[in-house]
Backbone as CSV, one residue per row, in Angstrom:
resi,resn,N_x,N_y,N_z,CA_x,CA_y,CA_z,C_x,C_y,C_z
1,UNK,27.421,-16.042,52.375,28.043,-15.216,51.331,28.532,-13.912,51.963
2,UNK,29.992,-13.626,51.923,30.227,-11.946,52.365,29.744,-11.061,51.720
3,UNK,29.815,-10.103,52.577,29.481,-8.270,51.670,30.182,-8.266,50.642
4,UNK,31.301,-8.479,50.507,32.360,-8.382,48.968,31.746,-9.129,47.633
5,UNK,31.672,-10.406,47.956,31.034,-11.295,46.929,29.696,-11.106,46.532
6,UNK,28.390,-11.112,47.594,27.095,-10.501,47.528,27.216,-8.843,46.340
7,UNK,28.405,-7.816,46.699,28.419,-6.949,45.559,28.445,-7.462,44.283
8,UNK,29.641,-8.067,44.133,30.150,-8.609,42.900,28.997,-9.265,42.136
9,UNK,28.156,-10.340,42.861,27.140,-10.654,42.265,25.924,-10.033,41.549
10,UNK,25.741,-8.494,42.443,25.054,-7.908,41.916,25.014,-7.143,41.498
11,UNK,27.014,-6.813,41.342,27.182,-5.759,40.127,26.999,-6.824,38.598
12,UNK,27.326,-7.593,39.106,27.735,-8.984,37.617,25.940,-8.684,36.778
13,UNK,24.682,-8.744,38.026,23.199,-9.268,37.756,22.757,-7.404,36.832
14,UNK,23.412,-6.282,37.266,23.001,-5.134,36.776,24.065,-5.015,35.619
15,UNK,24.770,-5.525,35.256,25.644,-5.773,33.872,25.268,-6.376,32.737
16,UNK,24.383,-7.785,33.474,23.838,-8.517,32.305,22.497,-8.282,31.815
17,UNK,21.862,-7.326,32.952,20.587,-6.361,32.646,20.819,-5.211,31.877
18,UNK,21.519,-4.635,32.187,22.278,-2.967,30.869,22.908,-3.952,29.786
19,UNK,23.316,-4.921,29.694,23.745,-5.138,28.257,22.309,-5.583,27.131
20,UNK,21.855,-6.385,28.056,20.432,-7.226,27.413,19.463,-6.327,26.909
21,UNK,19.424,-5.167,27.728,18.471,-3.568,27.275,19.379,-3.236,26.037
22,UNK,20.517,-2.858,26.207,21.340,-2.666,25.095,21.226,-3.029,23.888
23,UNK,21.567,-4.685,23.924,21.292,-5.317,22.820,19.971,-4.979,22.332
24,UNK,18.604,-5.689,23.264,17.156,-5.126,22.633,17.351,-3.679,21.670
25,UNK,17.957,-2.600,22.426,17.462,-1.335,21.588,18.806,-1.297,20.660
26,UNK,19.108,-2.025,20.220,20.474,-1.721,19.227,19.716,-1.827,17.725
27,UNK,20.477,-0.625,16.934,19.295,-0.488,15.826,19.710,-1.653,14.743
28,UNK,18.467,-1.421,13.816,18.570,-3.215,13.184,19.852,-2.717,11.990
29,UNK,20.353,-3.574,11.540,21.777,-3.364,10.452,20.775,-3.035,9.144
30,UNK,21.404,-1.832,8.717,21.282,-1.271,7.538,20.497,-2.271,6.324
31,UNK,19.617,-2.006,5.828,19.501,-2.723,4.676,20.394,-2.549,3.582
32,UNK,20.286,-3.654,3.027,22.022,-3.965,1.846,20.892,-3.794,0.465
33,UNK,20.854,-2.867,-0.246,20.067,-3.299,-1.484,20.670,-3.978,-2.810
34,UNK,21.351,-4.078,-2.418,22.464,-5.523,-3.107,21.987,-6.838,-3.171
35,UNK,21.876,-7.194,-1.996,20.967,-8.372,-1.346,20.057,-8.553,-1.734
36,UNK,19.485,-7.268,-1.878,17.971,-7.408,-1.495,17.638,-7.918,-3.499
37,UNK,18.060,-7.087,-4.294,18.378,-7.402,-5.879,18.120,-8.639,-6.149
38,UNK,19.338,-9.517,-4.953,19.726,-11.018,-5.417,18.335,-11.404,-5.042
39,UNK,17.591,-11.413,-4.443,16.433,-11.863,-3.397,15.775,-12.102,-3.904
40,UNK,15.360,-10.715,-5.206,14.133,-9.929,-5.927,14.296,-11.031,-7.415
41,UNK,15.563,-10.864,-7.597,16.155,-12.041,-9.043,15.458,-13.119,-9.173
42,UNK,15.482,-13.855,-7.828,15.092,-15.328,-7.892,13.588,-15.469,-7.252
43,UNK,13.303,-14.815,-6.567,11.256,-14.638,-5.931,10.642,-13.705,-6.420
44,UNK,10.946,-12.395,-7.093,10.130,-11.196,-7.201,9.551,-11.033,-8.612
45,UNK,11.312,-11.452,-9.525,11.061,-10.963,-10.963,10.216,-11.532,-12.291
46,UNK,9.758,-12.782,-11.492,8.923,-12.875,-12.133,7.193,-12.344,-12.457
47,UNK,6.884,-11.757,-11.446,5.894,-11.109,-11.574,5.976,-9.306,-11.178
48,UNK,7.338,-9.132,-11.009,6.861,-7.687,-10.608,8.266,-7.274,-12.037
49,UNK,8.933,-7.837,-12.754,10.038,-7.513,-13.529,11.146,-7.004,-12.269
50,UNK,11.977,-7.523,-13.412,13.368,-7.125,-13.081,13.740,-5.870,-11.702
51,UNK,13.077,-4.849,-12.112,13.304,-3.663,-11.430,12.003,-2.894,-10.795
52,UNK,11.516,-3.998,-10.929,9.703,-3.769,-10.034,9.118,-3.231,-10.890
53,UNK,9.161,-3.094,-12.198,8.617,-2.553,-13.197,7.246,-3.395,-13.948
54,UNK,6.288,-4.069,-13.012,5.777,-4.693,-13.709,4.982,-4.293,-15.140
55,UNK,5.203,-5.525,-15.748,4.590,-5.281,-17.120,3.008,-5.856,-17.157
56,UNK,2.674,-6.572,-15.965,0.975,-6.834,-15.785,0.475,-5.931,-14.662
57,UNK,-0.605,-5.409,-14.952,-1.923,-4.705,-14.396,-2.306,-5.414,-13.035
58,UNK,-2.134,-6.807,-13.161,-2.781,-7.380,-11.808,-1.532,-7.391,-10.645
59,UNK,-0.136,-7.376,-11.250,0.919,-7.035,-10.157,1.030,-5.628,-10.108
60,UNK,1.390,-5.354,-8.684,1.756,-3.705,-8.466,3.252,-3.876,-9.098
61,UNK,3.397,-1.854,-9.867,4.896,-1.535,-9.729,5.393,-1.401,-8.177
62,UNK,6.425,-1.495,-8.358,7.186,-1.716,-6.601,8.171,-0.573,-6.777
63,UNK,8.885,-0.422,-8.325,10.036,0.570,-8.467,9.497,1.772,-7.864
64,UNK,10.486,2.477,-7.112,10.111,3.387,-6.413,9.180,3.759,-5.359
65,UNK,8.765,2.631,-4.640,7.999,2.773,-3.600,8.890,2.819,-2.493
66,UNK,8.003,3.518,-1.150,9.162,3.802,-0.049,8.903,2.218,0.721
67,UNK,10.758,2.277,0.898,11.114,1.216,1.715,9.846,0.585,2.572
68,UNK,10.416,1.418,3.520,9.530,1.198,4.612,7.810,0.691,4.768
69,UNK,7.195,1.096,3.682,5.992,0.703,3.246,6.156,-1.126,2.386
70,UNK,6.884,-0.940,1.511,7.397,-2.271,0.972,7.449,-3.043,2.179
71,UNK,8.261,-2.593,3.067,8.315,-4.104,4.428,7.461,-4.267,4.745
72,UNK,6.532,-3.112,5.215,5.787,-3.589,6.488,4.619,-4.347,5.287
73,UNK,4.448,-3.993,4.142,3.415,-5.274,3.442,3.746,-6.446,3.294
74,UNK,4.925,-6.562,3.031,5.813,-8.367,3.537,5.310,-8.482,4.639
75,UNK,5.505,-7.757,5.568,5.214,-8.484,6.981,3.684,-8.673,7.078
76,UNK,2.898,-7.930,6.483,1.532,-8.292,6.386,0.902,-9.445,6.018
77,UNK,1.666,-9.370,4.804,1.886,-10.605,3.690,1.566,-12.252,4.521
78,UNK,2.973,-12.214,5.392,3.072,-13.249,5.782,2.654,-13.451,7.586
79,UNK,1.672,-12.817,7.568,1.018,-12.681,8.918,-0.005,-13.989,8.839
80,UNK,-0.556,-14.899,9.468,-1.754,-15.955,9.347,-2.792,-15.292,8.718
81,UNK,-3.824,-15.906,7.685,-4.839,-15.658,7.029,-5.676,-14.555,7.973
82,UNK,-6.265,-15.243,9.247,-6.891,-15.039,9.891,-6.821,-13.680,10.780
83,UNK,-5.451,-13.132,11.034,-5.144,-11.936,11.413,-5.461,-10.647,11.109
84,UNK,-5.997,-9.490,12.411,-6.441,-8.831,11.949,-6.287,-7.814,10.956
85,UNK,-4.788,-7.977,11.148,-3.763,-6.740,9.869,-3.189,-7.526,8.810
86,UNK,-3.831,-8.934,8.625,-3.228,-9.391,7.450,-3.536,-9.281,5.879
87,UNK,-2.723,-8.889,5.190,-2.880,-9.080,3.664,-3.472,-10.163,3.281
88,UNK,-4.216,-10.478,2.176,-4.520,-12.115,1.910,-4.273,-12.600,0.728
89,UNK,-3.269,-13.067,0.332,-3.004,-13.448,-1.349,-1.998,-15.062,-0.805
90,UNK,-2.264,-15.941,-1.573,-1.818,-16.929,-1.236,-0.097,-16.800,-2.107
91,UNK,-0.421,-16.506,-3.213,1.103,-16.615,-3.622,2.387,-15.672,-2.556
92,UNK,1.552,-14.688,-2.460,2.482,-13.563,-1.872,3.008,-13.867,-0.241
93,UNK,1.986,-14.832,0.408,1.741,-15.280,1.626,3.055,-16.244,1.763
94,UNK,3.218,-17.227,0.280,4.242,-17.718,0.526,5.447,-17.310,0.143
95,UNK,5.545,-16.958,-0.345,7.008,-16.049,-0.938,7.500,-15.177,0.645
96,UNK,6.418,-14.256,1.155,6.662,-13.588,2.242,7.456,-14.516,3.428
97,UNK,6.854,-15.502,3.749,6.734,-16.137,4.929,8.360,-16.794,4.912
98,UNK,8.860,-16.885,3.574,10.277,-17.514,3.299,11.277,-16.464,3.334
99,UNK,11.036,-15.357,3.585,12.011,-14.323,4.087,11.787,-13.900,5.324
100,UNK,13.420,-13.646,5.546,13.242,-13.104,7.215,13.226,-11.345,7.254
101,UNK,12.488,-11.152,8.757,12.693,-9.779,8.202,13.921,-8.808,7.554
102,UNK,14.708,-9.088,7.929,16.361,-8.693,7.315,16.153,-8.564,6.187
103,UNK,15.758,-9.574,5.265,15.508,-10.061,4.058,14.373,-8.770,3.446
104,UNK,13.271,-9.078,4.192,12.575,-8.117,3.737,12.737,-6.974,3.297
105,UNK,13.426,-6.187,4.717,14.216,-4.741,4.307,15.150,-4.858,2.883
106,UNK,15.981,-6.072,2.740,16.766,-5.736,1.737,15.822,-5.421,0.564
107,UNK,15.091,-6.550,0.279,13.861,-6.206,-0.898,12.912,-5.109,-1.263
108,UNK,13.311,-3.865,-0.117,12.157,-3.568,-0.025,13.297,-1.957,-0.461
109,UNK,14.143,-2.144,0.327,15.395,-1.390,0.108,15.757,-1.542,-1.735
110,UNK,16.182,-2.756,-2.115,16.338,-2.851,-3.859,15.227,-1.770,-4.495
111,UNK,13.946,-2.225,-4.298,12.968,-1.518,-5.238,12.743,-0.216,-4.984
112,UNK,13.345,0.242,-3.732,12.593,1.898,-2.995,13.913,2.428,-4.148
113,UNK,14.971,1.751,-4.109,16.409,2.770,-5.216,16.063,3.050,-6.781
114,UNK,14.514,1.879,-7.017,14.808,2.496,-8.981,13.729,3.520,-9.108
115,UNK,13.914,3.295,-10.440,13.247,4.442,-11.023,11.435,4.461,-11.014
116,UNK,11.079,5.421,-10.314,9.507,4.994,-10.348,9.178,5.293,-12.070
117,UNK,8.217,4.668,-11.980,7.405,4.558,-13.532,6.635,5.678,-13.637
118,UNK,6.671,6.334,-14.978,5.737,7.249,-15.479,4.291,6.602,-15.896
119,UNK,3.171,6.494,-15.647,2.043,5.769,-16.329,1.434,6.679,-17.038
120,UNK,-0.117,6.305,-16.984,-0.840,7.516,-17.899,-2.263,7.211,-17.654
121,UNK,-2.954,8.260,-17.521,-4.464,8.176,-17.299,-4.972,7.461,-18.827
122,UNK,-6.027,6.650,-18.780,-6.238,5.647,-20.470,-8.192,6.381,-20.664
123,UNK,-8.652,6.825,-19.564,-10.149,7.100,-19.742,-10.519,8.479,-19.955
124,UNK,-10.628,9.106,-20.619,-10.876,10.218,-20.909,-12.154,10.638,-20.222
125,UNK,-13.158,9.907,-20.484,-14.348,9.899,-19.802,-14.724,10.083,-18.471
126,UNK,-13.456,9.197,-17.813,-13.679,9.602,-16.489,-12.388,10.487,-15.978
127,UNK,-12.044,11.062,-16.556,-10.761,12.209,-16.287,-10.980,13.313,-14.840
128,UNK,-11.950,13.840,-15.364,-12.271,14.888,-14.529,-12.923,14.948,-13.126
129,UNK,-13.989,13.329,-13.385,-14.445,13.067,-11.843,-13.193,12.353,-11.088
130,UNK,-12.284,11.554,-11.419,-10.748,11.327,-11.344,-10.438,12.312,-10.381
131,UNK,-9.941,12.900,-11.267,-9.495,14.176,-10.839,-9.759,15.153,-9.536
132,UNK,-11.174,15.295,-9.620,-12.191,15.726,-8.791,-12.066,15.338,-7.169
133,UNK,-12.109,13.718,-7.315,-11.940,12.778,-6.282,-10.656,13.063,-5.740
134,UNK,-9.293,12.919,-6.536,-7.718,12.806,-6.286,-7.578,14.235,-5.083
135,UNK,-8.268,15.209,-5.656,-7.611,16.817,-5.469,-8.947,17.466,-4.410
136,UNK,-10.051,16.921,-4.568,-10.898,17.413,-3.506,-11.704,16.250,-2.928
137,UNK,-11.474,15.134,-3.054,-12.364,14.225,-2.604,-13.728,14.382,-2.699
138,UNK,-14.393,13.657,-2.683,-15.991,13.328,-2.080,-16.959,14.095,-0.833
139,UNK,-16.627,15.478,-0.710,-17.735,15.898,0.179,-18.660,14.893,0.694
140,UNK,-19.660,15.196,0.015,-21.517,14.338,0.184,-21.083,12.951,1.171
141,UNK,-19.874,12.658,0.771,-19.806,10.956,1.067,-18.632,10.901,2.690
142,UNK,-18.309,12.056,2.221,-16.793,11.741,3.741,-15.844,11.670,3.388
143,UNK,-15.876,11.686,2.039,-14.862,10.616,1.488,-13.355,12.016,1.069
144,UNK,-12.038,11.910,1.952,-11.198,12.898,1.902,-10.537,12.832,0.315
145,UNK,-10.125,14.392,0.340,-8.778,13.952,-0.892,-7.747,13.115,-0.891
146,UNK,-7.470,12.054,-1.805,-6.362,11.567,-1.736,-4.610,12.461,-1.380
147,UNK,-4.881,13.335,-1.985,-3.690,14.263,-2.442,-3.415,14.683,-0.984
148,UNK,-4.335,14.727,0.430,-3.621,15.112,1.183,-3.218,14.225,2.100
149,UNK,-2.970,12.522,1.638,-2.372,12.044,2.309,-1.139,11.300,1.097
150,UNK,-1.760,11.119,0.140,-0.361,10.757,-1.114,0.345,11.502,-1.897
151,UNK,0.379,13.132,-1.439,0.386,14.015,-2.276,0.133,14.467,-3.638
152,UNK,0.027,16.054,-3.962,-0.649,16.091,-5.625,-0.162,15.251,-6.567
153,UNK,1.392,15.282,-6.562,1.557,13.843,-7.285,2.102,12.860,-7.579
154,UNK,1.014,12.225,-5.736,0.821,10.968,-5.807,2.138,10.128,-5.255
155,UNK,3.202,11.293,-5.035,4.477,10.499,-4.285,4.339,9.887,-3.083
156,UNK,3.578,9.960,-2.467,3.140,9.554,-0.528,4.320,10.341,-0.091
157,UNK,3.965,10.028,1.646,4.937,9.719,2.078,5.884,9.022,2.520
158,UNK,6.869,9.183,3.313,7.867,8.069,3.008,7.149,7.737,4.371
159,UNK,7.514,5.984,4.868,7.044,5.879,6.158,5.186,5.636,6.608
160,UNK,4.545,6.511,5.823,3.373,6.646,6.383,2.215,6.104,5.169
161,UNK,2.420,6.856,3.736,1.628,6.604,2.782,2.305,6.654,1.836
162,UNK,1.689,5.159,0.738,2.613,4.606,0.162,2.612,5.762,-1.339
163,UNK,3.385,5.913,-2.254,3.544,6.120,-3.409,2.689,5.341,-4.609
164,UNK,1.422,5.961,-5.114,0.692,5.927,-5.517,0.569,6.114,-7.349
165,UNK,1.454,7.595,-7.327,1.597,7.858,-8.935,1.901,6.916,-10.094
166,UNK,1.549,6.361,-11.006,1.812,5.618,-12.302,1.648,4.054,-12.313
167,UNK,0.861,3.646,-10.838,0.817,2.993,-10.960,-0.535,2.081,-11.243
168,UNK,-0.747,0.687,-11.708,-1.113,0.461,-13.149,-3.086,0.558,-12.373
169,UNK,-3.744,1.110,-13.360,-4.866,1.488,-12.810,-6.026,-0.098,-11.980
170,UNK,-5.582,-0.771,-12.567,-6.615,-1.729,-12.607,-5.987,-2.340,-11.021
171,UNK,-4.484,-2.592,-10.699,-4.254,-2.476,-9.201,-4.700,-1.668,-8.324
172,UNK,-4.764,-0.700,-8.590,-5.115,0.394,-7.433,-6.809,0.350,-7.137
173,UNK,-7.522,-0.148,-8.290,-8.350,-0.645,-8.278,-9.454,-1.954,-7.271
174,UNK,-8.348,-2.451,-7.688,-8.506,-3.640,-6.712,-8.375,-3.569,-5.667
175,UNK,-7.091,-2.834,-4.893,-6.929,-2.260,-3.930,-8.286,-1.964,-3.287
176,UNK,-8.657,-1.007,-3.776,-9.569,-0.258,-3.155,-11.341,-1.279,-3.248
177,UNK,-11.315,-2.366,-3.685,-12.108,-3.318,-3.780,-11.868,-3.611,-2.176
178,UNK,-10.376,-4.568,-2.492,-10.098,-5.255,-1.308,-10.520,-4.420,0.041
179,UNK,-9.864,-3.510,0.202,-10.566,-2.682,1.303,-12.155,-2.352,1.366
180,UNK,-12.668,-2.102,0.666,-13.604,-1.727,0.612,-14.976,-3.296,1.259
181,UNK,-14.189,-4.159,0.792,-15.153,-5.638,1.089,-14.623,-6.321,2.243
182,UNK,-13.157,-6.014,2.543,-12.963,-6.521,4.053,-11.912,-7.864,3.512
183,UNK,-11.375,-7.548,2.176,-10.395,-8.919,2.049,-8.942,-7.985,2.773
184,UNK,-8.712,-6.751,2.525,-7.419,-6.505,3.260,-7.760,-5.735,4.331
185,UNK,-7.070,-6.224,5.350,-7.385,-5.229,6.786,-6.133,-4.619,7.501
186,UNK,-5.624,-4.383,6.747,-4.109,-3.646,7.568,-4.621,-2.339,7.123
187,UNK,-5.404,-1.564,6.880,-5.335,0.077,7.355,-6.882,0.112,6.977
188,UNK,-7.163,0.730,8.375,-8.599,1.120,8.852,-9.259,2.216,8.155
189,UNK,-7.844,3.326,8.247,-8.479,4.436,7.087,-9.211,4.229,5.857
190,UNK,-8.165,3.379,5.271,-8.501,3.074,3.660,-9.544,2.649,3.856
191,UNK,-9.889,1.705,4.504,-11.211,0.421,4.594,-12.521,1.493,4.668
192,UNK,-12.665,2.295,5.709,-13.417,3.311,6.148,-13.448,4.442,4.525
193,UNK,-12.550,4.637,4.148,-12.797,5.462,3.047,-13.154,5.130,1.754
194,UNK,-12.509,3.425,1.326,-13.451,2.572,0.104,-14.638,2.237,0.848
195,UNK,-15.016,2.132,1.387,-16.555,1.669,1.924,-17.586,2.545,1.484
196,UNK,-17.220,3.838,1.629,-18.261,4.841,1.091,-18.172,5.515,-0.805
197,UNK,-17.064,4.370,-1.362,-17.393,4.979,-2.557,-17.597,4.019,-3.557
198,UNK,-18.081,4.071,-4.783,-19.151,3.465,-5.604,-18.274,3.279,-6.783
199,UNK,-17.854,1.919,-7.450,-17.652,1.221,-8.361,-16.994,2.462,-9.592
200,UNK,-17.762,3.047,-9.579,-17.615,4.164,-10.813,-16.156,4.881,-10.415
201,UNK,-16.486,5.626,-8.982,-15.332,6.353,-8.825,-14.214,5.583,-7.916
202,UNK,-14.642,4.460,-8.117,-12.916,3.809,-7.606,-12.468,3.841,-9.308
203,UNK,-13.029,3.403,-9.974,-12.349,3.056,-11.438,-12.164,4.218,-11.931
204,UNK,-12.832,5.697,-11.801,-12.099,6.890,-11.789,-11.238,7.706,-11.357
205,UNK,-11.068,7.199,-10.084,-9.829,7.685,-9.311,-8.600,7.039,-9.663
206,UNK,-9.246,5.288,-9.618,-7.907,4.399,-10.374,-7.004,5.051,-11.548
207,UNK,-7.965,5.602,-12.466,-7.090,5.935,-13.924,-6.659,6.766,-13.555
208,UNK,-6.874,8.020,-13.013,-6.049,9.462,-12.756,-5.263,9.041,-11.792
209,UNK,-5.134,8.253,-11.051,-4.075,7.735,-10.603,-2.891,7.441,-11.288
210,UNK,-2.871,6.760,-12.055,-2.118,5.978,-13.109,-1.635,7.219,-13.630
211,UNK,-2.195,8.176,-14.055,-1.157,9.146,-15.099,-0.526,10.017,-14.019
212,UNK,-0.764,10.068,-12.803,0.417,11.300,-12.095,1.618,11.396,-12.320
213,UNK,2.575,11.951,-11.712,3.886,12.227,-11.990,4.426,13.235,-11.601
């Protein structure tokens, strides 16, 4: 092989290496929340309504949650049972697993655009230890304020912690079951922070949850 050709070859071999890096870091295409609507129409609306507005307690509202949190629980969703960051719900497992991530973003993109829901605290009784918990947490126990990672109210953040406010008490509830017993393991925090609290004040934090805004 000459010096001339030997270049050529290995300008050709550092071309198809800078494009291939290229491609890898090329950012993913916009989510379409158009798409994502059509997606939500035919897999979502039946249990979360139309506009993620569910009208049952045992489905989460979705309206107005941040994107980005919406995906990465699809992707949880449809991770193997057995995994250490996986969600575990069989319906949701399959619904997930039939979208690609593209897909996901769009869905996740539709519901982050409506209108979040106003709810309402329903226990009077437990209002104030609610409360107590939301805005100063649990001293004695470890146990932090919510408010300084979902804010006072309850919007999260985008990206990091999900949006919390109005939504329906008896989910958030469960939530904090699931973590607390080791059925969901995608965030260590949570798990570590339902572990140390007691039946009473998950179902009190649950309701003052529900009425933020």
């Amino acid at each position: 092989m000459t010096v001339k050709s030997g270049c050529r070859t290995a300008l050709l071999a550092l071309c198809l290496v800078g494009c291939a890096a290229a491609s890898a870091q090329a950012p993913a295409a916009r989510p379409d929340p158009a798409r994502g609507q059509q997606i939500a129409a035919g897999a979502c609306a039946a249990c979360h309504g139309p506009d993620g507005n569910s009208a049952l307690p045992a489905n989460p509202r979705l309206n107005g949650q941040h994107a980005d949190y919406l995906a990465k629980q699809l992707h949880d969703y449809a991770l193997p049972a057995d995994h250490r960051a996986a969600r575990v719900s069989a319906i949701m497992a399959g619904f997930a697993a039939t979208l690609s991530p593209e897909d996901r973003r769009h869905v996740a993109a539709w519901y982050a655009a409506q209108k979040p829901m106003r709810g309402e605290a329903r226990v009077r009784e437990t209002l104030e230890l609610g409360q107590r918990i939301y805005r100063a947490g649990i001293p004695a126990k470890k146990v932090p304020a919510c408010a300084g990672c979902h804010a006072p109210n309850g919007a999260g953040v985008p990206t990091r912690y999900p949006r919390l406010g109005g939504q329906h008490a008896e989910y958030t509830a469960a939530q904090l079951r699931a973590f607390r017993d080791g059925t969901r393991r995608n965030d260590l925090s949570m798990a570590q922070i339902a572990a140390r609290m007691s039946e009473a004040e998950i179902k009190a934090v649950s309701d003052f949850i529900a009425g933020l805004r």
